[in-house]
N, C-alpha and C positions, 0 to 999 in steps of 0.2 A: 171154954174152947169147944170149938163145934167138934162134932165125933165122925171116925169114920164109919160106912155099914160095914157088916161083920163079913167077913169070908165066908164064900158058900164052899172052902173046901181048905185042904191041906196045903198054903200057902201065905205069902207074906202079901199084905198090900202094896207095900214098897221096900227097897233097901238102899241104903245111904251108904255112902265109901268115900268119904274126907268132901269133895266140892262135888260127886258126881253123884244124882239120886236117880231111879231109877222104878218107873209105878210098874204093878201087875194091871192088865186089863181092868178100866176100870166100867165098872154096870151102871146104869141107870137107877143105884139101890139112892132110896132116900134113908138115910142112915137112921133117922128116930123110926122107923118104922121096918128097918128091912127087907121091903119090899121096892118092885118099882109100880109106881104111881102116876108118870108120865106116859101119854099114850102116842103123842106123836114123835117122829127122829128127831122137829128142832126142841123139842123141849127135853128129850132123852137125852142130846148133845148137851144142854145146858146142866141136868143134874152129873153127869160123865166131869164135866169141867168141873162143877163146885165140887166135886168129890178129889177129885185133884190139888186143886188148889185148897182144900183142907190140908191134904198131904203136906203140900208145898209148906203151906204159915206153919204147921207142925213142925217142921224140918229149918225155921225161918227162908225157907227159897221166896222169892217170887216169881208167878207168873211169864213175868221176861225174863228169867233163866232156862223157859222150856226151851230145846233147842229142835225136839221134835214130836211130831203126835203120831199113831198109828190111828189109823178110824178103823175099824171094822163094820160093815154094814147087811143089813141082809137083804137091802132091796137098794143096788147102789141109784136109781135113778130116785132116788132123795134125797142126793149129792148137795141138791139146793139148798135144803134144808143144815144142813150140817156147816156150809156156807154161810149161809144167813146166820146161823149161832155163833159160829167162829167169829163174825164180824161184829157181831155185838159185844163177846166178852176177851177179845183178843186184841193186840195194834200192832201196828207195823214197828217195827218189824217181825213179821211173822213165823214162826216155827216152822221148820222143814215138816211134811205133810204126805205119809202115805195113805191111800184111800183104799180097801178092798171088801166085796161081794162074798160074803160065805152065806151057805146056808142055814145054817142055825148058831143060835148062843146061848149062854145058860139063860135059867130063867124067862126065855122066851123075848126078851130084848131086844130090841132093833138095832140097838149099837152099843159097841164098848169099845173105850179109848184108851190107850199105854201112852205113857208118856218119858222121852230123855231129856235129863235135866242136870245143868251144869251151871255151877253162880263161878263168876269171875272170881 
């Protein structure tokens, strides 16, 4: 079973309550390494999602039970990029989708994604 990265702090990766799961922001960490490793937003997008979807197969959720993602970004005009990843690792029907501009995140990250999740 693939592993999650470790928490950079006092906190749960996710919590489960019977059908409704519910992720902490999740980093760009590559889990064997704990660190991030990826240097652009669409590839930071990409390890944000496999980090999730570890969540998920742990929890047996799939993927099409997300019902929503938050994106955090630090430079939203690489909204593209985040787009382009969604499209590759996601289908229609697609998760409800907030987008926002902060200025910083741990570790120095470009994005971190939360995700709500609910299996029928």
């Amino acid at each position: 079973m693939k592993k999650l990265p470790k928490a950079i702090g006092p906190y749960s990766p996710y919590r489960k309550k019977g059908k409704f799961l519910v992720t902490s922001g999740q980093l760009p960490i590559n889990p064997e390494t704990n660190t991030i490793e990826a240097t652009t937003v669409y590839d930071q997008v990409l390890q944000c999602l496999e980090n999730i979807e570890t969540i998920l197969s742990i929890e047996r959720f799939q993927i099409e039970d997300v019902l929503k993602l938050t994106v955090y970004l630090t430079d939203l005009s690489k909204f593209s990029e985040v787009n382009q990843a969604f499209e590759e690792k996601l289908s229609a029907e697609y998760p409800a989708r907030t987008a926002i501009e902060i200025s910083k995140l741990p570790m120095d990250a470009l994005v971190e994604i939360e995700a709500i999740v609910l299996r029928d």
